[in-house]
C-alpha positions as CSV (number, residue, x, y, z in Angstrom):
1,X,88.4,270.6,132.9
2,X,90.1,267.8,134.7
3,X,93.0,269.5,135.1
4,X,90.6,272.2,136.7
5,X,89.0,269.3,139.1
6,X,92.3,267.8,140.0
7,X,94.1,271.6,141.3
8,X,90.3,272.8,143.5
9,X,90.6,268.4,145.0
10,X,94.0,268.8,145.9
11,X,92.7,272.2,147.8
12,X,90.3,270.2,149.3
13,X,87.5,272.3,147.7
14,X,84.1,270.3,146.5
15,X,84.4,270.7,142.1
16,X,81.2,272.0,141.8
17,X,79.6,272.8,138.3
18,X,79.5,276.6,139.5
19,X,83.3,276.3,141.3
20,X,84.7,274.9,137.8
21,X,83.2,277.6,135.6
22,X,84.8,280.6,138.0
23,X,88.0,278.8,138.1
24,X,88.0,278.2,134.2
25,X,86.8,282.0,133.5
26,X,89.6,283.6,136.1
27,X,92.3,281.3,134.5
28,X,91.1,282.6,131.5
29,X,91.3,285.9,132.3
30,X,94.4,288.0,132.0
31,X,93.0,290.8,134.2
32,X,91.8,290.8,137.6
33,X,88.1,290.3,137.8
34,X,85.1,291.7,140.3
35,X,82.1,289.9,141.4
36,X,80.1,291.8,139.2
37,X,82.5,291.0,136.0
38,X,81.9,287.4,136.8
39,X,78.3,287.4,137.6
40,X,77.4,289.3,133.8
41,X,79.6,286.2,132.6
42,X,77.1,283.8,134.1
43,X,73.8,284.9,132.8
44,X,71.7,282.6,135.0
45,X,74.1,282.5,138.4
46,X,73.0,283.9,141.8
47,X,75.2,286.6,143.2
48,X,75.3,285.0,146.5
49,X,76.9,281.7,145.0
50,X,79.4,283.4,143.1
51,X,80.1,285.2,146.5
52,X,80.7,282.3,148.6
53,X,82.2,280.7,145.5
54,X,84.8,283.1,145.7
55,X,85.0,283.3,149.7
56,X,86.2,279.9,149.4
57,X,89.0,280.0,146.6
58,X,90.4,283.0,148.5
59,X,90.4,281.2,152.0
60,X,91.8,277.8,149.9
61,X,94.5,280.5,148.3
62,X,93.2,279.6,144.9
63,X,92.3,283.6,144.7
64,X,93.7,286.8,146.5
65,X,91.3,290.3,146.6
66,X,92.9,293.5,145.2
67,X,91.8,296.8,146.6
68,X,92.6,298.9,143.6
69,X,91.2,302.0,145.0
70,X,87.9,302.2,142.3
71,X,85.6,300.8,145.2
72,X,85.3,297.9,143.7
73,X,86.8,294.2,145.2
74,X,88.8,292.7,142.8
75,X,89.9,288.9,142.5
76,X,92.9,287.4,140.9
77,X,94.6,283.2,140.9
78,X,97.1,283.5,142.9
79,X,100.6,281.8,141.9
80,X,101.5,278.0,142.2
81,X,102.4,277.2,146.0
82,X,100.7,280.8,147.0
83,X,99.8,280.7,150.8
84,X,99.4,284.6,150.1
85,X,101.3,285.4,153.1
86,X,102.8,288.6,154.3
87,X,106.5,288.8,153.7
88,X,106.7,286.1,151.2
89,X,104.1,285.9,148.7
90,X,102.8,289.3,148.2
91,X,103.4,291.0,144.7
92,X,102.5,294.5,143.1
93,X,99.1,295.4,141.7
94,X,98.6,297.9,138.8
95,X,95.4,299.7,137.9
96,X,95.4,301.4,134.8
97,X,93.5,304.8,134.9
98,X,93.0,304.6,131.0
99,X,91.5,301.1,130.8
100,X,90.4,300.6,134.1
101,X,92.4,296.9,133.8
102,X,94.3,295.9,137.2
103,X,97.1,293.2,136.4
104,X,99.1,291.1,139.4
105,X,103.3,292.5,138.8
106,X,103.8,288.9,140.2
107,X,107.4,289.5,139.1
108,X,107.6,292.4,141.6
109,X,107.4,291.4,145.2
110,X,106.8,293.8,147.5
111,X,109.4,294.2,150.8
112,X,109.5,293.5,153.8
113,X,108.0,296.3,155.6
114,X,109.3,296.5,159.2
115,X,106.5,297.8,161.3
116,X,106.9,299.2,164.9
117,X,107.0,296.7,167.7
118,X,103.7,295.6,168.8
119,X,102.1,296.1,165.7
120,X,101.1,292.8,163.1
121,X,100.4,293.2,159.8
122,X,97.7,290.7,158.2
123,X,97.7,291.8,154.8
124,X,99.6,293.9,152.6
125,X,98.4,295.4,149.3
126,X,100.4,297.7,146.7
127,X,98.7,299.3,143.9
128,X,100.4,301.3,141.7
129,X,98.1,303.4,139.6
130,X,99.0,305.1,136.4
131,X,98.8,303.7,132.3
132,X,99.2,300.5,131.4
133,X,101.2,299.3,127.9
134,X,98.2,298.5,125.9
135,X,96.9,302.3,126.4
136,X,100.7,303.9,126.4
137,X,101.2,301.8,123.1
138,X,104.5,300.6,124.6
139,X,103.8,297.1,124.0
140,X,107.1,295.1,124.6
C-alpha cells in the first residue's frame, strides 16, 4: 500500500482510504473496469465518490476512459510516464464480443492520424472488437 501512497503523492493526489482501494483494485485488475464494476466491489461506497475518485486519476493520468462501444465508460491505469496524449501515448483497445473483457494492446500504438488543416484532435480511441484468446482457446 505504500507503494500505492507514494505513485497517487507524486501525482499530487490526496491518498485517501477510498483513492487507495480503486487504485489497488484497478492494478489488480487485468481487464478494464466500469464505474459500476468498481462500485459492486465496494459494497458500502457512494457512487458519487467513486465518480470523482475516478475524475481525478484520469485528469492526474493515473487512469484513461475507453469507449468500447457497449455504452458503457470503461477505465483502465494508464502506463508509467503516460500524459495520455494524442500522437504519443495512445494504444489499441480490444473488446471481446464473447467475454465482454476490454484489454489496453499497450504494445500497439495507434498512428499518427493526419487530420485536415484547421481541425484538432483531443482524443483518440481505437477499439477493435472481435474474440479474445481466452474465448478462441489460442492462449499463447
Amino acid at each position: 500500500m505504500e507503494r500505492i501512497v507514494k505513485k497517487l503523492e507524486s501525482k499530487g493526489i490526496r491518498p485517501t482510504p477510498m483513492r487507495l482501494l480503486t487504485y489497488k483494485k484497478l492494478l489488480e485488475s487485468e481487464v478494464a473496469i466500469s464505474l459500476g464494476e468498481l462500485e459492486n466491489f465496494f459494497e458500502k461506497s457512494e457512487r458519487s465518490t467513486l465518480f470523482r475518485t475516478m475524475k481525478t486519476f484520469e485528469e492526474k493520468n493515473i487512469v484513461h476512459q475507453i469507449a468500447d462501444g457497449t455504452g458503457i465508460m470503461k477505465y483502465a491505469l494508464c502506463e508509467e510516464n503516460c500524459g495520455c496524449e494524442v500522437g504519443s501515448d495512445l494504444h489499441l483497445h480490444f473488446h471481446c464480443t464473447q467475454c465482454n473483457e476490454t484489454v489496453c494492446l499497450t504494445d500497439r500504438k495507434i498512428p499518427q492520424v493526419n487530420l485536415p488543416q484547421g481541425y484538432m484532435a483531443d482524443d483518440i480511441n481505437l477499439v477493435v472488437t472481435g474474440v479474445c484468446n481466452k474465448c478462441s482457446g489460442n492462449l499463447e
